[in-house]
C-alpha positions as CSV (number, residue, x, y, z in Angstrom):
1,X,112.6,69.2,32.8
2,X,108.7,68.1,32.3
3,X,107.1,67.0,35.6
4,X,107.2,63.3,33.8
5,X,111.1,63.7,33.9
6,X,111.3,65.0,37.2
7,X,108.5,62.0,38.7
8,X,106.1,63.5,41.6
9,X,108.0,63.4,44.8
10,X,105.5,66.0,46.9
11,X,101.7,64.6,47.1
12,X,100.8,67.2,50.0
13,X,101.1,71.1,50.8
14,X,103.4,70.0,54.3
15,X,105.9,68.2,52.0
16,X,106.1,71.2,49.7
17,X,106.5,73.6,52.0
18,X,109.2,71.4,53.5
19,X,110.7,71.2,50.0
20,X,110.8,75.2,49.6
21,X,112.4,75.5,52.7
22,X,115.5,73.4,52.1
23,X,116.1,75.2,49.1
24,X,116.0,78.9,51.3
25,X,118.3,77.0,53.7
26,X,121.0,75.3,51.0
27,X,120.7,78.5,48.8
28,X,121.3,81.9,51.8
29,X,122.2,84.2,48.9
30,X,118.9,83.5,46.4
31,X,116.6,83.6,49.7
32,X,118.5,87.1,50.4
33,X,117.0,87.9,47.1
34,X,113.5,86.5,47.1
35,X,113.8,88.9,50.5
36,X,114.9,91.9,48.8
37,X,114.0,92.1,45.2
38,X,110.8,90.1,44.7
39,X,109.1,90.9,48.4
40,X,110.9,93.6,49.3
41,X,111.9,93.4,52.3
42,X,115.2,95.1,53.6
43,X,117.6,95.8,56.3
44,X,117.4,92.0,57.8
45,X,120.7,91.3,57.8
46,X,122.2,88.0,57.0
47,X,120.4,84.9,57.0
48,X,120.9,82.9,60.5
49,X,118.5,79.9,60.5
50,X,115.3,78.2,58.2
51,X,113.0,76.1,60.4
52,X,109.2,74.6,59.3
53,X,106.2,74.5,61.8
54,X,107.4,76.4,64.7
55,X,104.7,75.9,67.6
56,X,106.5,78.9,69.6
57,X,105.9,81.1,66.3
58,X,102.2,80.6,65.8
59,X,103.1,77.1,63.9
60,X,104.1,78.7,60.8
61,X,104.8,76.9,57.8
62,X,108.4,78.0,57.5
63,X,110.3,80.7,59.6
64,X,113.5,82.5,58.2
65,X,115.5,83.7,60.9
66,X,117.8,86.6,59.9
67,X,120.2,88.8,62.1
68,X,117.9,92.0,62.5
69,X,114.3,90.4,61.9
70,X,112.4,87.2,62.1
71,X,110.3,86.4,58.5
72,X,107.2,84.3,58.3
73,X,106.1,82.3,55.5
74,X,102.7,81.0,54.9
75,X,102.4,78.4,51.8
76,X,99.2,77.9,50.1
77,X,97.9,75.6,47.7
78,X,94.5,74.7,47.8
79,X,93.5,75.7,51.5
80,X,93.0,79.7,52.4
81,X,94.8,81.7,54.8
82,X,92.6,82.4,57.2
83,X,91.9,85.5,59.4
84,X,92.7,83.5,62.7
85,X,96.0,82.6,60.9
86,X,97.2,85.6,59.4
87,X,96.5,87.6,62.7
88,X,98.4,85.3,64.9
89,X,101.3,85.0,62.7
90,X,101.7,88.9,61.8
91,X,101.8,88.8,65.9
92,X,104.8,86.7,65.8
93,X,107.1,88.4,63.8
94,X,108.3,91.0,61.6
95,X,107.0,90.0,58.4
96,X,104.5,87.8,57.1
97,X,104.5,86.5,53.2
98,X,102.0,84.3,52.2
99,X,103.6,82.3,49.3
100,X,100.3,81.3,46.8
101,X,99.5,80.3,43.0
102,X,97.7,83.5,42.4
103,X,98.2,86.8,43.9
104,X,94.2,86.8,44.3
105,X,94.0,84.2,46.3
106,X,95.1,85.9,49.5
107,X,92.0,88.1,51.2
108,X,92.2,91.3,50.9
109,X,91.5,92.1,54.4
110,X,94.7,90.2,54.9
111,X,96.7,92.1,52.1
112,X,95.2,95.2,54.2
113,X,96.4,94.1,57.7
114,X,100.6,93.9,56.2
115,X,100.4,90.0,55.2
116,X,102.8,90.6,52.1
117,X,102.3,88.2,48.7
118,X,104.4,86.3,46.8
119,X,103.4,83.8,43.6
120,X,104.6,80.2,43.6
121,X,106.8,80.8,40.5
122,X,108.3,83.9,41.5
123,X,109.3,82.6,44.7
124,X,110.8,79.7,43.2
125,X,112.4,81.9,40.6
126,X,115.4,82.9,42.1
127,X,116.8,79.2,43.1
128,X,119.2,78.0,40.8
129,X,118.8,74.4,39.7
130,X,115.9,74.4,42.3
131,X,115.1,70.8,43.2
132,X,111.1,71.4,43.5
133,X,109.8,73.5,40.6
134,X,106.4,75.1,39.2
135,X,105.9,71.5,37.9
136,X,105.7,70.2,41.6
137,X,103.4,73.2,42.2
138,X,101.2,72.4,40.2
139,X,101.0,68.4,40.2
140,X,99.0,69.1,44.1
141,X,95.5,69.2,44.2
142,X,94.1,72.5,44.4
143,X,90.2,71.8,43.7
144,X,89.1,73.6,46.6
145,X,91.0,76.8,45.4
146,X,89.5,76.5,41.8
147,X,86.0,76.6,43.7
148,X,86.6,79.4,46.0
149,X,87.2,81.5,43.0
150,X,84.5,80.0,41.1
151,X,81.9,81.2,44.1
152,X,83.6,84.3,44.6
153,X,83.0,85.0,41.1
154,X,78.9,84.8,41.4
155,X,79.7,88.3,43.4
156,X,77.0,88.0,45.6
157,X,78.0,90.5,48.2
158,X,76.7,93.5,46.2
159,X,73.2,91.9,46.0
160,X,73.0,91.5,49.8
161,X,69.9,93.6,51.6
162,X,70.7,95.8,53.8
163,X,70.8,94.3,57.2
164,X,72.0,91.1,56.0
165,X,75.8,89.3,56.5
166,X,77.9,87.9,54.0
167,X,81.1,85.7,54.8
168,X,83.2,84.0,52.7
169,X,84.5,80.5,54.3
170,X,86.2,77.7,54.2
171,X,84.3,74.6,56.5
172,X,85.1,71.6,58.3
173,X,87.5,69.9,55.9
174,X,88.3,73.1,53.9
175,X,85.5,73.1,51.8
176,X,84.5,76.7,50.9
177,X,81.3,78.8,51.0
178,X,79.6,81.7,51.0
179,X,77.3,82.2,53.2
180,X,74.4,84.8,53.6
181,X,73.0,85.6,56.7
182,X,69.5,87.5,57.3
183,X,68.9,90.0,60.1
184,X,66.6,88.6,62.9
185,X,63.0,87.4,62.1
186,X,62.3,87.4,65.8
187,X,65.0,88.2,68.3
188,X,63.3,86.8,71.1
189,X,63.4,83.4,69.1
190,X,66.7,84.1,67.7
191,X,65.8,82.5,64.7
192,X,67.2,84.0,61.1
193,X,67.5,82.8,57.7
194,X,71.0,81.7,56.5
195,X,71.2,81.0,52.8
196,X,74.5,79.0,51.8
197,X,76.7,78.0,49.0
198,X,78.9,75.2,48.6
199,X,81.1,73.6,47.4
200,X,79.3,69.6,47.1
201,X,81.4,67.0,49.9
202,X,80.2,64.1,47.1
203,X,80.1,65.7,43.5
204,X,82.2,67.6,41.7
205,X,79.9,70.4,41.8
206,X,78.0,72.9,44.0
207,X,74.6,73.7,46.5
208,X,72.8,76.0,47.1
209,X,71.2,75.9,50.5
210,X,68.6,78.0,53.0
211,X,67.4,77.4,55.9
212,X,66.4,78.7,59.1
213,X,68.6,78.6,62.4
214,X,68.8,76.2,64.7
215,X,70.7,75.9,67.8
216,X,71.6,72.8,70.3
217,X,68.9,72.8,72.9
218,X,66.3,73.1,69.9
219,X,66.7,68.9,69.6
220,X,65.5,66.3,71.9
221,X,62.4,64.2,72.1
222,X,59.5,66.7,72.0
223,X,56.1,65.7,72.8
224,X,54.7,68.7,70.7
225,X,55.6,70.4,67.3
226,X,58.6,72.1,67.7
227,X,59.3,75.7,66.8
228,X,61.9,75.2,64.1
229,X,60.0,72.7,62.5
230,X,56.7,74.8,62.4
231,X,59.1,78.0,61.1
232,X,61.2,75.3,58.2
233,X,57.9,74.1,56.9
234,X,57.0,77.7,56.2
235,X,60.4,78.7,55.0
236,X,60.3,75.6,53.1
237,X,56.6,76.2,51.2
238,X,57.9,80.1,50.3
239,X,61.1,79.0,48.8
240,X,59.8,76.2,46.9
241,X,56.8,78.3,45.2
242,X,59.2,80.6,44.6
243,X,61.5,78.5,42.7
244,X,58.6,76.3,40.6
245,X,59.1,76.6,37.0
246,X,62.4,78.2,37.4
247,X,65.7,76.1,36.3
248,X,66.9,75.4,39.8
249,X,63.8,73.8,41.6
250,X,64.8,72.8,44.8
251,X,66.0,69.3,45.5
252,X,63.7,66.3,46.1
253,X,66.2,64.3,47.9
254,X,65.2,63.9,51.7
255,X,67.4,65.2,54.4
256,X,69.6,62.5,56.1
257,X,70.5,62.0,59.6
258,X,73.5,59.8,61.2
259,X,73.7,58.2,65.0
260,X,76.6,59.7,67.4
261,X,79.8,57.0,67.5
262,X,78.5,55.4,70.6
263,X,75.0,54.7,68.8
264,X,73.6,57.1,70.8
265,X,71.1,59.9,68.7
266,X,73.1,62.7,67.2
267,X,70.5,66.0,66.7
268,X,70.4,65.0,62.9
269,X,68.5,62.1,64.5
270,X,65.8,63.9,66.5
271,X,65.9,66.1,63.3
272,X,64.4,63.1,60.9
273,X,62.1,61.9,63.9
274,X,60.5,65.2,64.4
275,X,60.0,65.8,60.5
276,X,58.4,62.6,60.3
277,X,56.5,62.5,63.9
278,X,54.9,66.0,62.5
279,X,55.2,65.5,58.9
280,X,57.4,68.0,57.6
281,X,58.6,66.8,54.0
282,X,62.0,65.4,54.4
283,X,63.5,66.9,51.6
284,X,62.9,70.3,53.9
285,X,65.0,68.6,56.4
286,X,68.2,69.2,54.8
287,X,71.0,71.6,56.5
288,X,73.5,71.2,59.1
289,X,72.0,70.8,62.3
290,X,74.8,72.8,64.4
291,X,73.4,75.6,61.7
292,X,70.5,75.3,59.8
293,X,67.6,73.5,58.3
294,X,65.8,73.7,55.4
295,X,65.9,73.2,51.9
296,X,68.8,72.9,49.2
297,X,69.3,72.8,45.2
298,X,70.0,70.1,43.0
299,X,74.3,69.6,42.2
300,X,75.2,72.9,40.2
301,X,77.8,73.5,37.5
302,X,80.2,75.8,37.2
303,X,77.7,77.5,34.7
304,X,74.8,77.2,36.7
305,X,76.5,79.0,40.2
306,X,75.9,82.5,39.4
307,X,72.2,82.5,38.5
308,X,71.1,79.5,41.0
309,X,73.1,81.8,43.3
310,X,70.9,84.9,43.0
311,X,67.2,83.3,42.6
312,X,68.1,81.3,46.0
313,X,69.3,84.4,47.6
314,X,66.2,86.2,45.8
315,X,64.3,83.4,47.1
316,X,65.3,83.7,51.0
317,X,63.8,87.5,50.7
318,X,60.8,86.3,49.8
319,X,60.6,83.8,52.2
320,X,62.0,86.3,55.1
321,X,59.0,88.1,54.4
322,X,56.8,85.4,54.3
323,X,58.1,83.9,57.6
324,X,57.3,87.6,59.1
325,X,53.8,87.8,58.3
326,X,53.7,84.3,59.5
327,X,55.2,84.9,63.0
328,X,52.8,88.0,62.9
329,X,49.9,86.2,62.2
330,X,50.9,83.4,64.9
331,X,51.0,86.4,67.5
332,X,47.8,87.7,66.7
């Protein structure tokens, strides 16, 4: 029966999950099997209880209770299973599967630290005249898992200097990134270059950004030029040289800032005052002020990710070495 047929009765990953636990409590002898022959697992004993979002188990998605072990599931969609959650939930109990669209889509750190995996449609396999199918699977929104595989594709972490982070990560609201962090331009400033890439909050497609660090006693009315703002003009000039006459200029669009809720100024508002006060170009004002500042692309395609992706990490080198002879210079 086509998912027309059937009509969409799940719209989010909680009702789904909800869905696929019924049908492990109404069908004991299939989710013995799913156990057994798909996962694996063995030697639980029979099947005493199926409960979802268990606070006092590290609020799993679904918890299967047998007689001789306690069996955590972890459904994904479009969101990632995170480190935080895969290490709390192996903690609270015997075995953890994480039920996904594509085996790949579970980190393999996680796979590593015993998080088992198991495929929407094999999973759902063994339920007779199951009343949520592949069809229901599929209808949810997985956009942000499309785009974590899209950036993971650009395989940027081989191209990382030596000295430098990389982190793959999913942001306020899920979005995902990668992000690229330098090693220390000056440890006494604890200043560093992050570069970042995005999936866009208001397009359909992607950013690249870099930017220097910032941190929360850095904003505030400052009767003189502030260090960040002297260090994101330079970082700014080196990346956009860099990128002139390339395919991926950087963006022209100036950096925004919003109020707190009370009205009072947020630090994305001393951010815009500063830049004009001392006349930094706003469209170096760009970033997230709890991170970074500095400049960012233009939206990117799904074509476009891989090479924008390397010249803007290429173009963070450049400018890490420009923003050291600059610091040098400003010593002397």
């Amino acid at each position: 029966m086509n998912l027309l047929d059937r009509g969409k009765l799940f719209t989010t990953e909680p009702e789904l999950n909800r869905a696929l636990a019924s049908e492990m409590r109404f069908d004991p002898t299939a989710t013995q099997t799913l156990m057994r022959d798909i996962i694996g697992i063995t030697g639980t004993g029979p099947l005493e209880s199926v409960t979802c979002e268990r606070a006092d188990h590290a609020n799993l998605d679904i918890l299967v209770t047998f007689e001789k072990a306690k069996v955590g599931v972890e459904c994904k969609i479009g969101h990632q299973l995170s480190r935080a959650q895969w290490e709390a939930e192996l903690e609270a109990v015997d075995h953890l599967i994480a039920i996904v669209k594509d085996t790949s889509d579970v980190p393999e750190e996680a796979v590593s630290a015993g998080v088992l995996v198991c495929t929407w449609r094999r999973a759902l396999s063994v339920f007779r005249n199951s009343r949520v199918g592949i069809d229901d699977v599929n209808s949810l929104n997985d956009e942000k898992r499309i785009a974590r595989r899209q950036l993971l594709s650009m395989n940027l972490k081989d191209s990382v200097p030596a000295g430098w982070s990389y982190e793959e990560k999913d942001g306020d609201g899920g979005y995902p990134s990668v992000i690229i962090t330098s090693d220390f331009l000056d440890p006494d400033r604890r200043r560093w270059i992050i570069v970042q890439i995005e999936r866009s909050r208001s397009s359909d497609g992607y950013i690249a950004n870099v930017g220097v660090s910032v941190h929360p006693d850095d904003f505030g009315h400052s009767a003189t030029e502030p260090e960040w703002l002297r260090l994101v003009r330079e970082l700014g000039r080196s990346v956009e040289r860099f990128l002139a006459g390339t395919e991926f200029p950087i963006s022209t669009t100036p950096g925004k800032h919003r109020r707190n809720k009370d009205g009072s100024p947020s630090p994305s508002t001393y951010k815009i005052q500063a830049a004009r006060e001392f006349n930094l170009p706003l469209h170096y004002a760009t970033g997230y002020t709890n991170s970074y500042i500095g400049v960012r692309s233009n939206p990117l395609t799904d074509e476009d990710l891989t090479a924008a992706g390397r010249l803007f990490l290429s173009a963070a080198q450049t400018a890490r070495s420009d923003l050291e002879k600059y610091l040098a210079d400003e010593r002397d």
